[in-house]
C-alpha positions, 0 to 999 in steps of 0.5 A: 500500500502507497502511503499518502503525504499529507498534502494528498489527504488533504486533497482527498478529504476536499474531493470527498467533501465536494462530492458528498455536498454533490450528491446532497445537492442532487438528492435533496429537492427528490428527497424533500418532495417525497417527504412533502407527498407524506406529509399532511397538506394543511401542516406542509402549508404552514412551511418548514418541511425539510427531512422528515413528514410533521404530520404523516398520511396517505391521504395525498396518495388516496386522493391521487390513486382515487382519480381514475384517470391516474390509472389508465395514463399509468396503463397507456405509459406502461405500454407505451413504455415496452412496445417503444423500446422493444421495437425501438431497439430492435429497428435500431439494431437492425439499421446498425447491423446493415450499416456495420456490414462491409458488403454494403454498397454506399454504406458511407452515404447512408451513415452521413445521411443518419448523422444529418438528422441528428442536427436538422429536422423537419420541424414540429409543423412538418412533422405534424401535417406528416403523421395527420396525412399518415392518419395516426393523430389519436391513436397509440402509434403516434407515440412509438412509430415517430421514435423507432430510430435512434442514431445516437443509439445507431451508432453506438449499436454499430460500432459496437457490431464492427468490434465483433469478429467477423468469423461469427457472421461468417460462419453463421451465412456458411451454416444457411443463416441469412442477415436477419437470423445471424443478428437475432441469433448470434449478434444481439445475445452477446451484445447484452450489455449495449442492448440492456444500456440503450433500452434504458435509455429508450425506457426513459425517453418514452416514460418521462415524454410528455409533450408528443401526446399533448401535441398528437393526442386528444383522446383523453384514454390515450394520455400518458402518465407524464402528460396528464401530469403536466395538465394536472399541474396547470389545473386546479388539482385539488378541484379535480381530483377530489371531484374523482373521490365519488364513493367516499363518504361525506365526512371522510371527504370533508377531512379529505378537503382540509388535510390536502392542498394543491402542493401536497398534492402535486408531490404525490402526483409527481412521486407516484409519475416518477418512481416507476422508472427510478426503480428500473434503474439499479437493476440495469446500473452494472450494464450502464458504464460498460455498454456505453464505454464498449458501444463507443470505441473507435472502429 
């Protein structure tokens, strides 16, 4: 073991400290409203919230899982959440594996015709006579299909497809295997780590996306989630979503109206928005530096 001097402990007693203030700096605000959603509304009104819910209750989150409208968001985000990123990453593969093959005629055209998307776009009016003409405005499709390809994640799949040998794919078309089966057989099973990394990223991007469908979607059984939280918070949330608590009795609702209030309320909304994909993270952590670092290697 390397002894340190002094000065070197020092230095590291300030980088520990500076990253611990980091970490409190980025972890409290999430900290704070989730104590916020555990704390009673007319309490969390008088201020001073800080580690610990005052006055404990569950009454934000009765209020927020009474409103029926929560539910079939969460159902609507759900699926589009794994029909997005299954089919995303799938398409997105496939693009990069025909892109990584050397046989490919004009291979070079297609990649700098990918890499031009990433900075110029039709626009949002374009884009929205586009898929008007196409007859997907207020259907489920308008939020997967406009997303399919990634080219971030294309080229991340690709370079990661040209570090493979090329005995695999080799000997996979000599058994009779055509480019579809060499990809699905050989290639994506031991490209576990880039595969699990990009559909997280993918997951994420379909989870916490709002704005299409308050752009594409005015049936309000095909809101997401996030959008419907979005409305919530520039309506009168506590309006709207006592008025779904129907089947409660009059008393219990009475002490439902004094115990919430509009802030209390949101922090619920937003915990009960954001978790679900908070807690798919640490399962996929270990896949997080390694698919990244091994997809972005120099060909």
């Amino acid at each position: 073991m390397m002894k340190l001097s002094t000065g070197d402990k020092v230095l590291q007693l300030f980088i520990y400290i500076v990253l611990i203030l980091l970490g409190f700096v980025t972890l409290y605000p999430f900290w704070n409203s989730l104590v916020i959603s555990f704390n009673m509304g007319s309490d969390t009104s008088l201020g001073g919230i800080t580690f610990w819910p005052r006055v404990p209750t569950f009454d934000n989150y009765e209020v927020v899982f009474q409103d029926s409208r929560i539910g079939q968001a969460f159902m609507i985000s759900i699926l589009r959440t794994l029909t997005g990123t299954i089919l995303s990453v799938l398409f997105t593969a496939i693009l990069a594996y025909g892109l990584s093959r050397h046989e490919l005629i004009g291979r070079r055209f297609y990649m700098v015709f990918c890499i031009i998307t990433m900075y110029f776009s039709g626009g949002l009016i374009p884009t929205f006579l586009l898929l008007r003409e196409f007859g997907m405005m207020d259907t489920f499709w308008v939020l997967v299909i406009p997303g399919l390809i990634s080219v971030y994640n294309m080229i991340i799949f690709r370079t990661f497809f040209l570090g493979l040998p090329a005995g695999l794919a080799e000997s996979a078309r000599i058994d009779g295997c055509n480019h579809i089966g060499v990809l699905i057989r050989i290639v994506l099973p031991i490209s576990g780590p880039v595969v699990a990394t990009l559909s997280l990223f993918t997951a994420v991007y379909h989870w916490n996306d709002w704005f299409s469908a308050s752009i594409y979607i005015n049936d309000p059984s095909l809101i997401p989630i996030q959008t419907l939280l979005k409305q919530i918070l520039n309506s009168n949330i506590v309006t709207d979503q006592l008025q779904s608590v129907g089947n409660a009795a009059a008393q219990d609702r009475l002490a439902l109206v004094q115990s919430v209030t509009t802030k209390s309320l949101i922090m619920a909304t937003t915990m009960v928005a954001t978790l679900p994909i908070i807690m798919v993270y640490p399962f996929l952590q270990k896949y997080f530096v390694k698919g990244v670092l091994i997809g972005s290697l120099k060909e």
